[in-house]
C-alpha positions in Angstrom: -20.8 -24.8 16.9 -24.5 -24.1 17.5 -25.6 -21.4 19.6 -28.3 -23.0 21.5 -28.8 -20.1 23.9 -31.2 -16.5 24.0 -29.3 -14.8 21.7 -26.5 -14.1 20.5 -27.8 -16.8 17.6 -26.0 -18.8 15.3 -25.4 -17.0 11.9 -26.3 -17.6 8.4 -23.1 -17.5 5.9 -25.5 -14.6 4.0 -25.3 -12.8 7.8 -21.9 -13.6 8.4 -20.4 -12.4 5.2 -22.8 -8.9 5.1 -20.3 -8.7 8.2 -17.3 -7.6 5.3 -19.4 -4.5 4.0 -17.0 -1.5 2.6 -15.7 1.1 5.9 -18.6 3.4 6.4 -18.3 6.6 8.0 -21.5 7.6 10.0 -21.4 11.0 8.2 -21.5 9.8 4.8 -24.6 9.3 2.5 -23.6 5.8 2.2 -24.5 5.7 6.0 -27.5 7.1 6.2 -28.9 4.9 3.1 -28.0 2.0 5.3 -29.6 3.1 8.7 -32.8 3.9 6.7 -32.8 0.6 5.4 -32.6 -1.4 8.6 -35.4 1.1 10.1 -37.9 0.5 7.2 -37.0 -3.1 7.5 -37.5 -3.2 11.1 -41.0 -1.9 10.5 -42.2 -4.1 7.7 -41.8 -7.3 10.1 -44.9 -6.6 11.4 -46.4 -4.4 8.3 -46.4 -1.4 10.2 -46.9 2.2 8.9 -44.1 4.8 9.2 -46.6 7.6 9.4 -47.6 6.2 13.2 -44.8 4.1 14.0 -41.0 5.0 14.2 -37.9 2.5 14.6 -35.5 3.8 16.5 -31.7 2.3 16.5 -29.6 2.4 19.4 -26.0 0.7 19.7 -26.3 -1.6 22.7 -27.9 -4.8 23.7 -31.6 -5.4 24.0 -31.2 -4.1 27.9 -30.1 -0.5 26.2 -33.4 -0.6 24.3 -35.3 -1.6 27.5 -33.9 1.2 29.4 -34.4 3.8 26.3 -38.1 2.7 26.1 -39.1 2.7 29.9 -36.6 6.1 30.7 -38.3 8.0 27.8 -42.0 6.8 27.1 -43.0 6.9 30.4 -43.8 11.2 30.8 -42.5 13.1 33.4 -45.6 12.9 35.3 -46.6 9.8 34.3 -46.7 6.5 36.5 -45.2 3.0 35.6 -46.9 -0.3 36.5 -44.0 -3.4 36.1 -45.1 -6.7 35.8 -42.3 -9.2 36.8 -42.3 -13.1 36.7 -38.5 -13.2 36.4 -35.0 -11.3 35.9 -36.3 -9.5 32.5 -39.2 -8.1 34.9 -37.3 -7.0 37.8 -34.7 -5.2 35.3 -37.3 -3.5 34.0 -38.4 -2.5 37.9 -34.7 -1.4 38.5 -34.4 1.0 35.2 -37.7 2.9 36.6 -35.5 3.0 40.1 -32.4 4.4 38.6 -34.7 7.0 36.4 -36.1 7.6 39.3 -39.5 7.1 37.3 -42.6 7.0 39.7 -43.6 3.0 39.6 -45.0 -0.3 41.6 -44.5 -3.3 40.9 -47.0 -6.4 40.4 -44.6 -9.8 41.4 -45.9 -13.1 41.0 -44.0 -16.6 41.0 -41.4 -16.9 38.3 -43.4 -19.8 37.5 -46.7 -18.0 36.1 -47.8 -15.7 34.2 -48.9 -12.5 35.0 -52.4 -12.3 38.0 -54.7 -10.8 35.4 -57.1 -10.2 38.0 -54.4 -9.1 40.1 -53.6 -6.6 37.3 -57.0 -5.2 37.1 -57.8 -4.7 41.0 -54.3 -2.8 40.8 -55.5 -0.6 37.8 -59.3 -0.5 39.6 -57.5 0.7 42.7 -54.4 3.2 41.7 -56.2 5.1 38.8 -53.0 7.1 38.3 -51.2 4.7 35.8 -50.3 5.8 32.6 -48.2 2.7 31.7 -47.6 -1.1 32.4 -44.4 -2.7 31.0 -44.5 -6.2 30.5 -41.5 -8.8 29.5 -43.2 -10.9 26.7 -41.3 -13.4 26.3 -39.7 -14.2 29.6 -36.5 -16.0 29.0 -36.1 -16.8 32.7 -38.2 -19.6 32.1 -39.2 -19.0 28.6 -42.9 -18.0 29.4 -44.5 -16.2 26.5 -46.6 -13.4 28.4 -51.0 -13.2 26.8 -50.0 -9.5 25.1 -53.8 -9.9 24.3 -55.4 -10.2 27.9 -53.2 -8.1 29.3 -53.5 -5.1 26.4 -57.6 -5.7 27.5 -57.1 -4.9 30.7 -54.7 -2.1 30.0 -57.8 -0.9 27.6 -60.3 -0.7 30.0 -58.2 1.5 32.1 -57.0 4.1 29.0 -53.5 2.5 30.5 -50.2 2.1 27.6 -48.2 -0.9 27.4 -44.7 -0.8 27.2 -43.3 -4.5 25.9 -40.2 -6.2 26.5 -39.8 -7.8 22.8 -36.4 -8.1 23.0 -37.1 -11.8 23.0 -39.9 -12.6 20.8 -39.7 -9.6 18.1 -39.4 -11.4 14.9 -40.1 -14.9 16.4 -43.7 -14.3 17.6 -47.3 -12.5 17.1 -46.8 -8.8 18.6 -50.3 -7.5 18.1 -49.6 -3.7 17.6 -53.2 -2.9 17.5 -53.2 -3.3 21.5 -52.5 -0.2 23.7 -48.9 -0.4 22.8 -46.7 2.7 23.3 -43.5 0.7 22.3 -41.8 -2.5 21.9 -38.3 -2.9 22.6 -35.9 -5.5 20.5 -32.4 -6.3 19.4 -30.8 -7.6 16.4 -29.2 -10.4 17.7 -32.5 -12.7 19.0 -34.6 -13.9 16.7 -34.3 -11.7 13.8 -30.9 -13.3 13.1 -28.3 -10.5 13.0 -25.6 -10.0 15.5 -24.9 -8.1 18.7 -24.7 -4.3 18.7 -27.7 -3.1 17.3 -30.6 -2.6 19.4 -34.2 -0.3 18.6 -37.5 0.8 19.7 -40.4 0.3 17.6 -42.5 3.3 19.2 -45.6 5.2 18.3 -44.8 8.3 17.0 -47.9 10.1 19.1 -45.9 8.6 22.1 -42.9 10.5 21.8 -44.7 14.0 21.9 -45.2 13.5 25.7 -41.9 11.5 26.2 -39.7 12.2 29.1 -35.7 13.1 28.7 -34.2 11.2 31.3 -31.7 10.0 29.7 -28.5 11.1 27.9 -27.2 8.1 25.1 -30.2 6.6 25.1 -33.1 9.9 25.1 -35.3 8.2 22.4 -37.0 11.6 21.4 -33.7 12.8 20.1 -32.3 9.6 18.3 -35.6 9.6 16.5 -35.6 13.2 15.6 -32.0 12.8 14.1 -33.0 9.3 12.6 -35.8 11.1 10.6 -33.8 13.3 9.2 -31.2 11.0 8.2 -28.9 11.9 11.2 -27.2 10.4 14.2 -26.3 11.9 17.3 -23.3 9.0 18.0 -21.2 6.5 16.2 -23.1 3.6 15.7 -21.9 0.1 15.3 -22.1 -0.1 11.4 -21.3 -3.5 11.0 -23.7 -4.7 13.1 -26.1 -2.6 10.8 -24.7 -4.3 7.9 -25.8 -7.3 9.4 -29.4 -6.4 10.4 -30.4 -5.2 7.3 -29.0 -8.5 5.7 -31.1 -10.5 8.9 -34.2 -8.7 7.6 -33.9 -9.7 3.9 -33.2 -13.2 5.0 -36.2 -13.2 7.2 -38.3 -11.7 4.4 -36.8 -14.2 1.9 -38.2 -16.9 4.2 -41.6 -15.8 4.2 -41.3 -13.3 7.4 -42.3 -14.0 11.0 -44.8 -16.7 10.7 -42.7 -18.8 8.4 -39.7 -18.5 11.2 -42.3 -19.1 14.1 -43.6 -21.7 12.5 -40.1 -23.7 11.9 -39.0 -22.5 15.2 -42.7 -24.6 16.5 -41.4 -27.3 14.7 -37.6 -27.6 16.2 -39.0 -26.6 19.9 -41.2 -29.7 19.6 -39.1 -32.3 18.5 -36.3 -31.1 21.1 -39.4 -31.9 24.0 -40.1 -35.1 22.4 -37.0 -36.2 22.3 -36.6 -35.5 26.1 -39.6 -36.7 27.1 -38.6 -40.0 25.5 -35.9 -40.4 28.2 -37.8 -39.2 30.7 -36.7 -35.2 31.1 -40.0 -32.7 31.5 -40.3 -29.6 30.3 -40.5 -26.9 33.4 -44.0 -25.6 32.0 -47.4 -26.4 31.2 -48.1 -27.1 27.7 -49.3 -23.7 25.8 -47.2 -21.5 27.9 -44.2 -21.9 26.7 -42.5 -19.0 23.9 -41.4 -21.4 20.6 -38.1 -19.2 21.0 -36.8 -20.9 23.9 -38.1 -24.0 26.2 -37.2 -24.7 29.8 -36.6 -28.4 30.7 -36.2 -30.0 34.8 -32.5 -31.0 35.0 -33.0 -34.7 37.0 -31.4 -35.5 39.6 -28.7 -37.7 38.5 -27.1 -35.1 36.1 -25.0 -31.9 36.9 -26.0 -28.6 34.7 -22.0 -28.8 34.1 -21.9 -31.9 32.5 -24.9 -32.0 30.6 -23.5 -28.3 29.2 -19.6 -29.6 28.9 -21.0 -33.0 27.0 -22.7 -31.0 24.6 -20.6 -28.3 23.6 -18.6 -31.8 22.7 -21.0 -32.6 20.2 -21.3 -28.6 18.8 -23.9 -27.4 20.7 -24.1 -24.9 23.5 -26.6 -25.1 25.9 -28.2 -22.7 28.5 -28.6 -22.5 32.1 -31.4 -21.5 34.9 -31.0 -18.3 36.3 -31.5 -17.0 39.9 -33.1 -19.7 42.0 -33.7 -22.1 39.1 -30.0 -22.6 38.0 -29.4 -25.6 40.0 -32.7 -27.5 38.8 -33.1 -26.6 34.7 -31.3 -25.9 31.6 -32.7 -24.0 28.8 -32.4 -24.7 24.9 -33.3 -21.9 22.1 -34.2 -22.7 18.4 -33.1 -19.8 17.2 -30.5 -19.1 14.3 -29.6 -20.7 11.5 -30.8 -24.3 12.7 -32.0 -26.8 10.0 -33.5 -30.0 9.9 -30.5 -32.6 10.4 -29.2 -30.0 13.1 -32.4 -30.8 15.4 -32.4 -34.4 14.5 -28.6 -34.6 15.9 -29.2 -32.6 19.1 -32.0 -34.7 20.2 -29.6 -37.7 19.7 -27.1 -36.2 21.4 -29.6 -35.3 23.8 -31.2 -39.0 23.8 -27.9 -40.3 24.7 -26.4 -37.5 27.7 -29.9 -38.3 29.6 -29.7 -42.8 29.0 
């Protein structure tokens, strides 16, 4: 069966077999060896230095490393911008409620991207920001957010970005040399491994004005610990097993341009195929992540069928979410897809839509 949804991914036999690594207890050397592995490996996806940046585990889904980012990066007296254009937004919106971390929010459709002009009136006008989080790849609709213009704006204002990468991490171009306070990801999403592991990739400066807010997941103290080859809780050690495996298999490949690039590849033949037999994609062409593509479900088919028929053939499918569950279904590239995979989903694709 092929896991065509966001994550959790279809697994590599290397993955799925790391899953059988000896009984670890989290207090043994053995442990630690294996935590700073996954952290160092976490960092060299994107070549970046341990002396600025830290990568900071937590055992949970991508949502716990959401909530540890946005509860802790954000100071005590600091002030939270939230950009939402779908659910991965407005969670985001509700962590800073439930933190009770000050906040507005800028909405726009689910549709677009985020009002950059919008953005920088805001900024212009409420000089008190010290951060703007941002979903980058939007999985609602599989929008992949312009880091770029909207780190610019965030520059001009001395304003830190705090990045949903739960998504895209591993899959697409983070630029870390943008205002970026911290990106948060999970195992289980493009870098291959399997749920249970989440982190932070955060900028060491940042945490010296972090906020505790939070208990389980205060990022200041899981990256003190994790520094000194520590842990405050049991962590899911299998699921580490199979991170550090993901991230030697990503390496192995040639890293995150090689996987973005095949990912390009699979995403474009799926929207070929469909727009052979007449099914568009639910976005302009550009905006669009490679991870995952939205598609307009036509009249004439249920989301039901389309998903049951499918899952026939080995392949499971996603659907909308919110307002748009009714009108799309979503397909992801991710995991351990190969050519002759893709070439039989867009026939079985070819032949649920003729």
């Amino acid at each position: 069966m092929f896991l065509l949804n966001p994550g959790p991914v279809t697994l590599s036999p290397r993955v799925r077999e790391s899953l059988l690594g000896p009984d670890l207890c989290h207090r043994e050397p053995e442990f630690f060896d294996l935590q700073d592995g996954a952290r160092a490996g976490l960092l060299s996806v994107y070549d970046l230095d341990p002396a600025d940046w830290a990568a900071v585990l937590l055992t949970g889904s991508g949502t716990a490393a959401v909530e540890s980012m946005v509860a802790s990066v954000v100071p005590a007296d600091g002030r939270l911008l939230v950009l939402e254009n779908g659910v991965y937004g407005e969670r985001m919106t509700a962590i800073a409620e439930c933190h009770g971390i000050a906040h507005e929010t800028l909405a726009g459709d689910w549709l677009d991207g985020p009002d950059l002009d919008t953005l920088e009136a805001r900024l212009s006008g409420s000089p008190g920001f010290t951060h703007v989080a941002v979903v980058h790849h939007e999985t609602t609709t599989g929008r992949l957010t312009d880091l770029a213009a909207v780190g610019a704006v965030c520059r001009r204002h001395g304003v830190r970005l705090l990045v949903d990468g739960v998504s895209s991490f591993g899959g697409e171009e983070i630029d870390f040399a943008l205002p970026i306070d911290a990106v948060a990801g999970t195992a289980n999403k493009c870098l291959h491994g399997v749920p249970g592991t989440a982190f932070v990739v955060v900028r060491r400066r940042a945490l010296a004005s972090a906020a505790q807010r939070a208990y389980y997941l205060d990022l200041t103290r899981l990256a003190t610990l994790q520094d000194q080859r520590n842990t405050p809780f049991t962590p899911a050690v299998q699921s580490l097993y199979a991170l550090v495996e993901a991230l030697d298999e990503l390496r192995s490949e040639g890293g995150w341009r090689e996987r973005h690039a095949r990912y390009t590849r699979y995403a474009e033949a799926v929207g070929e195929g469909l727009r052979r037999v007449g099914v568009a994609p639910l976005l302009p062409a550009g905006t669009s992540s490679v991870v995952l593509r939205s598609y307009r479900l036509p009249d004439s088919v249920t989301y039901t069928d389309l998903h049951d028929g499918l899952k026939d053939r080995g392949f499971v499918i996603y659907a909308g979410q919110g307002e748009l569950a009714k009108s799309i279904f979503r397909i992801s590239t991710m995991g351990d897809l190969h050519d002759a995979d893709v070439e039989r989903l867009v026939g079985a694709l070819t032949e649920a839509f003729s």
